[in-house]
TILUMBA-163661 format. One line per field, with one value per residue (C-alpha): x, y, z; residue number from 1. Coordinates in steps of 0.05 Angstrom, whole numbers. Example, Ala and Ser with C-alpha at 12.3 -4.5 7.8 and 13.67 -1.06 7.14 Angstrom:
<palos>
px	(246,273)
py	(-90,-21)
pz	(156,143)
num	(1,2)
</palos>
This chain:
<palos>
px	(2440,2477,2436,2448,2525,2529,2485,2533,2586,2563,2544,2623,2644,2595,2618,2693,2694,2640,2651,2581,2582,2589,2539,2494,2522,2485,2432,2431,2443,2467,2538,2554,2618,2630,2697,2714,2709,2671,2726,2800,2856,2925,2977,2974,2908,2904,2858,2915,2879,2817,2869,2845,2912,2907,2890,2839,2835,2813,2884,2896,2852,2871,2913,2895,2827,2801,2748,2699,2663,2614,2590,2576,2575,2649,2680,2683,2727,2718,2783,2826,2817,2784,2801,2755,2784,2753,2770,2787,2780,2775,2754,2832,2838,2783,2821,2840,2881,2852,2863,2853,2817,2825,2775,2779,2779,2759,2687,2671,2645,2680,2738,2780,2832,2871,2887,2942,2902,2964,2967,3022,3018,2966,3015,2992,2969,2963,2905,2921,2875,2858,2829,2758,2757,2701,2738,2698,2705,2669,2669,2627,2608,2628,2582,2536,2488,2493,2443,2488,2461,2486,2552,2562,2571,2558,2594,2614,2643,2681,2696,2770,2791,2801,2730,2742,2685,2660,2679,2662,2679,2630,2589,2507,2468,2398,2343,2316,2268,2270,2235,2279,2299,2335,2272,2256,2185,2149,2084,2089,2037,2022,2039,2085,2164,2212,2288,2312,2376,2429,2503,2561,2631,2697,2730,2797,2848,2842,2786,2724,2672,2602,2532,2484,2415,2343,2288,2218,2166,2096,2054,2062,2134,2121,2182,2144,2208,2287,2335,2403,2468,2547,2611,2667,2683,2748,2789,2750,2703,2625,2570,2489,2472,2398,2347,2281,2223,2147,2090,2032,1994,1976,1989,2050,2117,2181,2249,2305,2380,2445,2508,2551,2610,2576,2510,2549,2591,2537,2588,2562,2601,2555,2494,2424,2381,2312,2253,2178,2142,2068,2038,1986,1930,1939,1901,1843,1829,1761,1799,1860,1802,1775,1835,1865,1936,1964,2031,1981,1924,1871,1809,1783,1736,1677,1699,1723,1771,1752,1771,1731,1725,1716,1778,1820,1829,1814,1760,1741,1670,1605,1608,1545,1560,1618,1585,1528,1586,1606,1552,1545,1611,1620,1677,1718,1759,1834,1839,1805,1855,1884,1901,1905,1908,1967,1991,1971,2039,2088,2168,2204,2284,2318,2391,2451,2515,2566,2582,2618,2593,2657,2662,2672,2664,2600,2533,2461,2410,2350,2278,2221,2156,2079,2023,1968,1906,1854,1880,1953,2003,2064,2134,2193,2243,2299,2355,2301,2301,2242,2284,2321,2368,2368,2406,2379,2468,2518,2539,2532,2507,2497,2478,2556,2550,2495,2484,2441,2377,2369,2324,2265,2206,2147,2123,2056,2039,1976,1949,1974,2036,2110,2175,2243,2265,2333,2372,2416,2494,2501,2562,2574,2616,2655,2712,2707,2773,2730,2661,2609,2540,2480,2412,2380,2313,2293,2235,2193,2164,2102,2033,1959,1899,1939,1967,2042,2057,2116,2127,2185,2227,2287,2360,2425,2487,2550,2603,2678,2727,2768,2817,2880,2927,2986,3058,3083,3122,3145,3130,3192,3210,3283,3326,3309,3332,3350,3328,3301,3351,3299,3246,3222,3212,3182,3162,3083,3081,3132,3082,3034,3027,2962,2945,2904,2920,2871,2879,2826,2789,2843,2882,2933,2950,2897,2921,2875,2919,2923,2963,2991,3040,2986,2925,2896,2868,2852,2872,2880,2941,2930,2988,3020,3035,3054,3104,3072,3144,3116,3048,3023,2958,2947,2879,2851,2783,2765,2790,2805,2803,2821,2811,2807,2787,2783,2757,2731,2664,2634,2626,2710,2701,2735,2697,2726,2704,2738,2725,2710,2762,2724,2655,2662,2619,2626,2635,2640,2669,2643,2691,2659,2725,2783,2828,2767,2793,2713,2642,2649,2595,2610,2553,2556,2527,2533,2536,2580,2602,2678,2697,2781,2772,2741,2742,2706,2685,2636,2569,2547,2492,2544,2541,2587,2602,2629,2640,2671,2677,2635,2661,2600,2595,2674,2730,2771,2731,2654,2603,2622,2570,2555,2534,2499,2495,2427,2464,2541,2545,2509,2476,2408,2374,2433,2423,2458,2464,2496,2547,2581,2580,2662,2699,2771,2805,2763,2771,2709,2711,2658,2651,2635,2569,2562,2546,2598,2650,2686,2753,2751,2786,2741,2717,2776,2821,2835,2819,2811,2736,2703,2630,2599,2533,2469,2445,2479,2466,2484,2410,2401,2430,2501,2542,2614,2669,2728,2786,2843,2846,2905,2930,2994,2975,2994,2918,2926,2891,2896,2894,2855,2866,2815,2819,2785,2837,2831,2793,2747,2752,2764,2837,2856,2928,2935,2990,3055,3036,3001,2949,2893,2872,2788,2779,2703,2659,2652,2722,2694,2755,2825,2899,2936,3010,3062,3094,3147,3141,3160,3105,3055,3012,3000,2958,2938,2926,2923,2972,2968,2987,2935,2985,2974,3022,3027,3065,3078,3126,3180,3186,3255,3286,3252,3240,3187,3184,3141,3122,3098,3067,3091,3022,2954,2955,3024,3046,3112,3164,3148,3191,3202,3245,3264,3232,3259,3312,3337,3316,3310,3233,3209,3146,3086,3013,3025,2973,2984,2945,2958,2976,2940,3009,2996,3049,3046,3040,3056,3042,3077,3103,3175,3173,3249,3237,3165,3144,3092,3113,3110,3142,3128,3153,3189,3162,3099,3145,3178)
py	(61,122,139,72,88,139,124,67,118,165,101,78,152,162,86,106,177,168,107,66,66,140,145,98,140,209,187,256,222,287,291,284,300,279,284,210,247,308,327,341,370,383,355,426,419,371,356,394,457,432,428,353,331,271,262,239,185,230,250,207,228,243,300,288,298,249,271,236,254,210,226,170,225,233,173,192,140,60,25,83,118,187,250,308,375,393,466,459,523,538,608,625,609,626,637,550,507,464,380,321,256,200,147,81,28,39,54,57,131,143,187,199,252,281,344,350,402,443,504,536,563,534,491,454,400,429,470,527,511,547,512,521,531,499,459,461,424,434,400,421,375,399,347,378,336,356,370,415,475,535,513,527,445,410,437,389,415,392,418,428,429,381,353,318,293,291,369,419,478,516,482,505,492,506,543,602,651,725,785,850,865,787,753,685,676,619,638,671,721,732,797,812,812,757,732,662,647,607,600,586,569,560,512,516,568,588,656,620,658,638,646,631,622,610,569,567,527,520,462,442,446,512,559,619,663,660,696,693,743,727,744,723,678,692,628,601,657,651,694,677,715,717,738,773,739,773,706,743,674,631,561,505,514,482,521,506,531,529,543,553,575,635,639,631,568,527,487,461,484,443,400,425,438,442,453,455,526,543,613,639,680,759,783,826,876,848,776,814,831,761,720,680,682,720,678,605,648,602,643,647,599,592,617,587,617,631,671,718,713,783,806,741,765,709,728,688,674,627,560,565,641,596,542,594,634,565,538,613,615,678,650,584,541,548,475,506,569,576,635,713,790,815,882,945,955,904,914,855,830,878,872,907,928,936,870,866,930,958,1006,1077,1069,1079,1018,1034,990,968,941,913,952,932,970,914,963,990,1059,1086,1113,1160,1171,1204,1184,1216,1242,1243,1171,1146,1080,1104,1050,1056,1013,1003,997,1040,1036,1092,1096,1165,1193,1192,1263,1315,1326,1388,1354,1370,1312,1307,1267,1243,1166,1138,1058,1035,979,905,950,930,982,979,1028,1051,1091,1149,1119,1109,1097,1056,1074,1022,1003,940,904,843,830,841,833,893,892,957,974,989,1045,1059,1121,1138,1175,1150,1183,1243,1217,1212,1135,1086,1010,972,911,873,870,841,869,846,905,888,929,990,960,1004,984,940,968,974,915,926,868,819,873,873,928,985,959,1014,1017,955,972,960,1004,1045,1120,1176,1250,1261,1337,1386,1420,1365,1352,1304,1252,1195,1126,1086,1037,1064,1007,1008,975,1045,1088,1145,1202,1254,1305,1384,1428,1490,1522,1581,1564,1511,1461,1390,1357,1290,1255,1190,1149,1126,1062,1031,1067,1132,1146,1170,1198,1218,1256,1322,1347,1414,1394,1448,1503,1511,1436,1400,1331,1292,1221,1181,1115,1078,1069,1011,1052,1047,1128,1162,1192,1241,1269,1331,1396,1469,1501,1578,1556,1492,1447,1379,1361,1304,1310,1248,1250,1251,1202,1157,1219,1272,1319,1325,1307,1326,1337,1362,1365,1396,1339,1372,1451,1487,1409,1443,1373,1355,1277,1243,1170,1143,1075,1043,1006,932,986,1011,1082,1111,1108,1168,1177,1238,1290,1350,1406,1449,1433,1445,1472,1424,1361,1345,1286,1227,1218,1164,1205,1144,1162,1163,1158,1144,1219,1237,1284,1259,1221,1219,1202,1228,1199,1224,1158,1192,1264,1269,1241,1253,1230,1162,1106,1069,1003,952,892,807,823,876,935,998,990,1048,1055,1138,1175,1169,1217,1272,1234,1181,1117,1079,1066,1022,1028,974,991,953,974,1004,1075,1055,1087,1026,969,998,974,1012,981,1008,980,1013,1073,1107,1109,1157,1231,1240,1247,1255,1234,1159,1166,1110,1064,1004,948,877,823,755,725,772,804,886,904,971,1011,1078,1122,1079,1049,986,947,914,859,845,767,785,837,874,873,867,833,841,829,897,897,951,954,1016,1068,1127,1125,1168,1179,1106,1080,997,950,873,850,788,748,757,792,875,921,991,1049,1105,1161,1149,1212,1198,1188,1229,1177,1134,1065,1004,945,875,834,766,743,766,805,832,799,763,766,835,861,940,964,1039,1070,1139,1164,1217,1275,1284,1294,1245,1208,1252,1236,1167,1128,1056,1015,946,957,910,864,851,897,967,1024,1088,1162,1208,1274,1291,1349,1368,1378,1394,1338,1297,1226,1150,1092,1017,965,908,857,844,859,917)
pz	(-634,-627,-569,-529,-540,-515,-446,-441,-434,-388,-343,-347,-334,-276,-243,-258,-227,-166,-134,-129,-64,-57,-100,-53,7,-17,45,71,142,194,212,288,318,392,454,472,534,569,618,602,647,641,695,729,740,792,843,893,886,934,989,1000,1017,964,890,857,808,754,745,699,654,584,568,484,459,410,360,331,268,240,168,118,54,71,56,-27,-44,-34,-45,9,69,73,120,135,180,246,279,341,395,465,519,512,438,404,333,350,303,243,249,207,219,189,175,219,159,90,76,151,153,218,232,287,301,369,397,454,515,534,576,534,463,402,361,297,336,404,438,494,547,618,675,670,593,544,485,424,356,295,236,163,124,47,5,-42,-15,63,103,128,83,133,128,208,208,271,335,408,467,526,601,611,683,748,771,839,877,924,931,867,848,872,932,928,994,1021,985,1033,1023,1062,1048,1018,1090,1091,1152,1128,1103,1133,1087,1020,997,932,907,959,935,962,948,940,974,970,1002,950,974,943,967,919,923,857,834,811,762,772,747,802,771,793,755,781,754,774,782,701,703,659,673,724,731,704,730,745,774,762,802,827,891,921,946,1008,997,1025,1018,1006,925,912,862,872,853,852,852,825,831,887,876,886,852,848,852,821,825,789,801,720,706,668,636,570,596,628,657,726,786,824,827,822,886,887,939,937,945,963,948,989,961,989,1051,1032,1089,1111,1119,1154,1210,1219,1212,1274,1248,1197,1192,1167,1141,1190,1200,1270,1297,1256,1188,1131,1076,1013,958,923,846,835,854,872,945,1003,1058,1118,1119,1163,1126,1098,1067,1031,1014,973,946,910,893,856,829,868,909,911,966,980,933,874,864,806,777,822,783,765,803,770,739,737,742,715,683,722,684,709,652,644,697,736,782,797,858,832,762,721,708,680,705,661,678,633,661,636,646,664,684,631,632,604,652,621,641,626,570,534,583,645,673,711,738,800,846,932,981,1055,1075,1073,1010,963,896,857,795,751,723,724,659,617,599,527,501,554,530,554,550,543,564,538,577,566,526,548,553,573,619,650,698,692,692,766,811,874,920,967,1013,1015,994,960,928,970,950,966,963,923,909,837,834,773,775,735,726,724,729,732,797,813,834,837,835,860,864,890,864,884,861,868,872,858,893,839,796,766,718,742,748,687,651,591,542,511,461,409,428,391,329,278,194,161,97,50,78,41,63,16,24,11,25,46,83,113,188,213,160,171,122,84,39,-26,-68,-127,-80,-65,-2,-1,55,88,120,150,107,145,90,76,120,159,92,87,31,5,-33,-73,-85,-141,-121,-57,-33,-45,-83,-151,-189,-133,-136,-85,-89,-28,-10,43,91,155,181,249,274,210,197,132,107,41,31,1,-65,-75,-56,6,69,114,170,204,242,208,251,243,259,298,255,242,176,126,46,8,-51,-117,-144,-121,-118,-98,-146,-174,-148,-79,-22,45,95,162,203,267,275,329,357,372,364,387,362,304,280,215,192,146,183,168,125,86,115,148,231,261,340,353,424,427,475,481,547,574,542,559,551,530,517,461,410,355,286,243,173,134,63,33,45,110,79,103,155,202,277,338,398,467,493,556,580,582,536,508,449,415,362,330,298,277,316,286,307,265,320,332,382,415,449,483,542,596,653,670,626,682,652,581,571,516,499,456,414,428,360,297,316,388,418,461,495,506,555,574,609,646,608,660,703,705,780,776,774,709,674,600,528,525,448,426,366,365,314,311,328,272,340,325,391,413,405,430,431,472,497,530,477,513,473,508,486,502,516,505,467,520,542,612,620,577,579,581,556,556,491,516,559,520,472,441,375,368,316,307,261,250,193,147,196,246,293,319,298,322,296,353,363,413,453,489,425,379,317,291,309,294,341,321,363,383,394,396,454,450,516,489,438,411,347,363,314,290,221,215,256,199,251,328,332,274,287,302,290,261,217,199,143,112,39,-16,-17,44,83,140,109,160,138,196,209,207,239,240,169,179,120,111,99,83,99,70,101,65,115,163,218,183)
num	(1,2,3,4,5,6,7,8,9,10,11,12,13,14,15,16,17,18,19,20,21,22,23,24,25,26,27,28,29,30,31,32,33,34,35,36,37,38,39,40,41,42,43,44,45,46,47,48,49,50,51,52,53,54,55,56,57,58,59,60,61,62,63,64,65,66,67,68,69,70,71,72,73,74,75,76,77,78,79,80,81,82,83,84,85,86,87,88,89,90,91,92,93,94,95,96,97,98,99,100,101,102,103,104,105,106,107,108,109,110,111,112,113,114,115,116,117,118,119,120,121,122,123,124,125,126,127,128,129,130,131,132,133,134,135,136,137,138,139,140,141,142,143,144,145,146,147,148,149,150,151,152,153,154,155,156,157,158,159,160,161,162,163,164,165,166,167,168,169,170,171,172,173,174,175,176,177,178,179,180,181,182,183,184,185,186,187,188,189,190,191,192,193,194,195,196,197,198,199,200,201,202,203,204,205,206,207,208,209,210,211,212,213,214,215,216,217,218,219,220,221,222,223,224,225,226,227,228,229,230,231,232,233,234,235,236,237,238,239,240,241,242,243,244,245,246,247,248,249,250,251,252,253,254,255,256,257,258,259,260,261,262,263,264,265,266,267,268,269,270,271,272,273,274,275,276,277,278,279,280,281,282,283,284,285,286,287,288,289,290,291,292,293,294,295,296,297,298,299,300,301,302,303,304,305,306,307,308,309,310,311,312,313,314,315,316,317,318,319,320,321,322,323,324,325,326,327,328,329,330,331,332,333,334,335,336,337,338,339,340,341,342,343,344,345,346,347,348,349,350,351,352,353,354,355,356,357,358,359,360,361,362,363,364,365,366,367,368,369,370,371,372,373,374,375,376,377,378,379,380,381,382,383,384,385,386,387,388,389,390,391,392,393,394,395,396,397,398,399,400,401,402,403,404,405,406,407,408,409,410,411,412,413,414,415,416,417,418,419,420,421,422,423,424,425,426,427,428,429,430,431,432,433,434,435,436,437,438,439,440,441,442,443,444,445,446,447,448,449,450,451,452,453,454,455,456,457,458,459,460,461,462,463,464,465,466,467,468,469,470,471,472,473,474,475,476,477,478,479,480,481,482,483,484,485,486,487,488,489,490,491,492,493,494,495,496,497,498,499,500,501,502,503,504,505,506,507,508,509,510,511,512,513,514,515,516,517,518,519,520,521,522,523,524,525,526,527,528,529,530,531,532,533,534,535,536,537,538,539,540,541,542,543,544,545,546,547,548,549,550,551,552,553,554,555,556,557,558,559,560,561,562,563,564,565,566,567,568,569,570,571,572,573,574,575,576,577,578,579,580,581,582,583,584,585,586,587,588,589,590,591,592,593,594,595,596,597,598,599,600,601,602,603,604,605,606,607,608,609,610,611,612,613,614,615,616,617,618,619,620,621,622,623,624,625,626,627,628,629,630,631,632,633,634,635,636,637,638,639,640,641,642,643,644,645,646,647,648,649,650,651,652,653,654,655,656,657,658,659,660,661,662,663,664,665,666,667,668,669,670,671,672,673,674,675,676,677,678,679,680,681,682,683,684,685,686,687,688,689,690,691,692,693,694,695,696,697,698,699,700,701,702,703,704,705,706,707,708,709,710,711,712,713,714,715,716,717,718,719,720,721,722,723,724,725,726,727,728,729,730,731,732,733,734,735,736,737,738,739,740,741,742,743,744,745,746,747,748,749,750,751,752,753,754,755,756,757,758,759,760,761,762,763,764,765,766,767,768,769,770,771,772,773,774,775,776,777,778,779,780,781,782,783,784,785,786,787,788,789,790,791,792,793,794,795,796,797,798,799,800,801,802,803,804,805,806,807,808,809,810,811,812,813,814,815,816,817,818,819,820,821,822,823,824,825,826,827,828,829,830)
</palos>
């Protein structure tokens, strides 16, 4: 009896708490989210930009986004209406804004909530949209019983921008094939090399970004080749891109072409075009000698084609010789080909990176090569390359920098194996005061049979004319306002200079910095508390140090990595506690490096991440290398790799994907560089981009400080100090903004807000100040205000952390008095 109580009462609970209709709704149906529309624009992005003279209809198309999110297992209670949250984000703000929906009537399942598409700033309810942007929405089902199990919910998107037909953005016509010397090809061979054309115009007035790409299938619709290239078409610009295309069968095929925004936005420019292709089967020499014309492959009168099964090659023949070779399975007609051998060694994905190619500054191209014959062929590797780039124009393109072999190796291809391959870091050099596209000839070169040989193939690249910084601007800054009062500024050593900040795992300031009072030593203060103020803990961990760098590893402990100023090594201490007054290792990790600039963080491994110069090669500047750690203490297993053969003063972070990203001086100090890993120990797959070159005759250090903005994007701050802000991973393209122009020592980070902040040493004045950014890429409504002005050269070799409440925390070097010291600010904006 008991029993059957108490079942009744669980029943009532279960009915009372969970709805019965909620319990009936646990159907594990998928959530869908859906635009009311797939195109919105705001009313600057009209239809005027075509130059049509009139406007289209489509501008009155909605300038709020409606969402749509249909998920039964979200409407939890019967008798009210429910609300779930969808993120909203677009190409210009990928951080976005959260919004509710509401559901349409009670128990419907439905829910529906708007976004206003703005071109100014993300509001609570508003988006900030670009013309040409994709809007995304994303909404995550939080049921326990959604199918949803990844939590990355279900995702939408939308094209935001002015569609007016019948003109597009981009306009694609004909398909025409040419050989690598641009003659049209009536017949195509196969095994012979060919490029499929098209012209693209922009009809607007506006830059348009493109990703022209070319499908071919063959006669099963089964995708043959893929390829694609991406630039930019100037306003009314023409010009005819193609791709390079090697049929190693003969048969029918269909080719397709695109014209996207970017092979990440495949938003259409333009309609699809396609055409028909036929392959021919090769000429063999013996059918080269009988044939009546080469350009239709018809034998001469009395022969008949056929191809020969041993080798695949077509020979004209008497009628009844073909008819036997049939019959024997020895040959077959033109109508039964099929399938034709594959060339010896094939050369295919040619990629170009960094993109775009930017005249005068440094790309590596790469190429998929496989070895189809019996035997294996070897090649070069290490810092020999055995792909090599030619142009039949007058453009130039040269090895970057000649550069002391020290890791030549030797390849071997076993047959039906696959490798990548790539080039030394070229250069092109043009005058050109647009994009122009060249055609270059990629050359594998290899040995078989103890023979020297070489294969090639076709590329286009598109080469941008130099860019330089712009003049400078100085971003919306206050006006050098003096002393937040409750600052808070402390003395850390009376005899400190260089100290790099982090923040150690008991949640207090932990300092790595040069003492000079006796000799050259590195030691390491542990704070107190927050302010660094009181109990501070000073502990000497080595001797004659230069060019420290600290972090935290994942064990709570502190890293630092610095140089042995006697013998030139590089080093790292792995402290043996919080304060690493016991337990210490120090490894050299790289002996005689004579290393000017280090930087330290921890990998995705949990080891740490050290780039760092090495001047063996120049006094005054030498290559940038990547030291991955093989332990917590890199006292083992630790890989080097070369990055750039001259470098300058660098930064390393990690990026959202989880591979090293590097902000360094580039070549003779004339430009800010960033490199970003294609792998954790950054041995493959890198890509560099020019961030700015520095037009004004005044080459110097750029002094990087890199940090990952909250959109998860590269931020960077350097000498002025300007920040750049990367709008991809790459930062092949960035916002640059001037913060001041008397700036130096600047170091970055991002504060509780989500906002940079950047302490630097103001070298008119002579004090240290403190900028907060007004947004994420520093371009408006800066906050520069003064920290220290107690002396008339305070401010040197700044290092700025966020403290565990959430606030900056600077360590500096006052060197009127010639202390070491703190300062934490009393707000994010200090």
């Amino acid at each position: 009896m008991k029993t059957l109580i108490l079942s009744i009462i669980v029943f009532l609970l279960v009915i009372i708490l969970f709805p019965f209709n909620t319990v009936l709704a646990q159907n594990e149906t998928q959530p869908q989210i859906q635009f009311d529309h797939v195109n919105f624009f705001t009313e600057k992005m009209s239809c005027n930009f075509y130059n049509t003279g009139k406007i289209s209809a489509q501008d009155q198309a909605p300038k709020k986004a409606t969402i749509i999110v249909t998920d039964p297992d979200a409407n939890k209670f019967s008798t009210s209406i429910d609300r779930v949250t969808v993120n909203v984000w677009s190409d210009s703000d990928k951080k976005g804004i959260e919004i509710t929906a509401y559901e349409t009537a009670v128990n419907s399942g439905i829910f529906k909530g708007t976004v206003t598409i703005s071109e100014g700033q993300s509001t609570q309810d508003t988006i900030h949209v670009s013309d040409g942007d994709t809007l995304w929405a994303r909404y995550a089902s939080t049921t326990p019983w959604s199918l949803d199990t990844t939590n990355h919910g279900v995702i939408t998107t939308a094209f935001v921008g002015a569609s007016c037909p019948p003109l597009e953005r981009v306009s694609v016509s004909g398909i025409q094939v040419v050989d690598k010397e641009g003659n049209e090809q009536k017949i195509i061979l196969a095994g012979k090399q060919i490029q499929i054309r098209s012209e693209l115009a922009n009809p607007t007035i506006r830059n348009q970004t493109f990703a022209y790409i070319v499908q071919i299938w063959d006669k099963d619709k089964i995708t043959e080749s893929f390829s694609w290239l991406s630039g930019m078409l100037l306003p009314s610009q023409r010009f005819s891109p193609g791709v390079s295309w090697t049929p190693y069968k003969a048969g029918n095929y269909t080719v397709n072409v695109f014209a996207w925004q970017s092979i990440n936005n495949p938003n259409a420019l333009s309609p699809p075009i396609s055409t028909d292709l036929a392959v021919w089967p090769s000429l063999s020499a013996y059918t080269r000698s009988t044939i009546r014309n080469s350009e239709n492959l018809q034998c001469q009168s009395g022969y008949e084609l056929v191809i020969k099964s041993s080798n695949n090659s077509p020979a004209c023949v008497k009628p009844q010789t073909a008819q036997k070779l049939v019959e024997r399975g020895w040959a077959t007609t033109l109508h039964g080909v099929d399938a034709f051998g594959k060339p010896p060694i094939g050369l295919y994905n040619v990629t170009i990176s960094p993109q775009p190619v930017i005249s005068g500054m440094p790309f590596f191209v790469d190429a998929i090569v496989v070895n189809h014959q019996t035997n294996p062929i070897t090649y070069y590797g290490g810092c020999a390359f055995p792909l090599s780039v030619s142009f039949h124009n007058s453009i130039i393109a040269n090895p970057y920098n000649a550069i002391h072999c020290l890791a030549l190796s030797t390849n071997v291809l076993g047959p039906n194996e696959t490798a990548t391959v790539h080039t030394d870091k070229l250069v092109i050099l043009s005058n050109a005061t647009g994009a122009v596209v060249v055609d270059g000839q990629i050359k594998f070169s290899y040995v078989s049979d103890g023979q020297p040989s070489s294969v090639y193939t076709g590329k286009e690249f598109v080469i941008q004319p130099s860019q330089t910084i712009p003049e400078i601007q100085v971003s919306n800054q206050a006006n050098n306002v003096v002393n937040m009062a409750s600052n808070v500024l402390a003395t850390v050593d009376s005899n400190g200079t260089a100290g790099i900040i982090a923040i150690g795992s008991d949640g207090l300031p932990v300092i790595s910095y040069l003492d000079y009072g006796t000799s050259p030593s590195l030691k390491v203060a542990h704070c107190g508390d927050l302010e660094c103020s009181k109990n501070n803990t000073i502990t000497h961990v080595d001797y004659n140090a230069e060019a420290i760098s600290i972090t935290i590893g994942k064990d709570g402990l502190p890293v630092i990595v610095y140089r042995d100023d006697t013998s030139g090594d590089l080093k790292v201490a792995k402290c043996g506690n919080l304060v690493c007054s016991a337990g210490n290792t120090i490894t050299i990790v790289d002996a005689n490096s004579v290393t000017e600039s280090t930087s330290i963080t921890i990998g995705d491994d949990g080891f740490p991440l050290i780039s760092y110069d090495s001047n063996v090669y120049d006094t005054m500047k030498g290559p940038l290398k990547v030291l991955k750690c093989g332990n917590t203490s890199c006292s083992a297993g630790n890989i080097i790799t070369y990055l750039d053969q001259y470098s300058g003063s660098n930064s390393i972070a990690v990026g959202a994907d989880g591979l090293p990203v590097i902000g360094y001086t580039g070549p003779h100090f004339y430009s800010l560089n960033l490199l970003k890993c294609g792998n954790l120990s950054c041995s493959a797959g890198n890509a560099i981009s020019v961030v700015y070159t520095w037009p004004h005759n005044s080459q110097g250090q750029q002094y990087p400080s890199i940090k990952m903005g909250s959109d998860n994007l590269p931020l960077i701050s350097s000498i002025g100090p300007k920040v750049t802000h990367c709008t991809d991973p790459f930062c092949y393209s960035n916002l640059l903004s001037w913060i001041d122009v008397n700036g130096t020592d600047s170091s970055l980070a991002v504060g509780r807000d989500g906002l940079p902040i950047i302490s630097y040493f103001d070298t008119f004045y002579g004090h240290l100040k403190v900028a907060h950014c007004g947004n994420v890429s520093c371009s408006a409504n800066n906050d520069v205000r003064t920290i220290d002005s107690s002396g008339s050269d305070v401010g040197h070799n700044t290092s700025i952390a966020i403290g565990s409440d959430g606030l900056p925390i600077i360590i500096y070097w006052d060197r009127t008095s010639g202390y070491l010291k703190v300062a934490h600010c009393a707000s994010v904006t200090c």
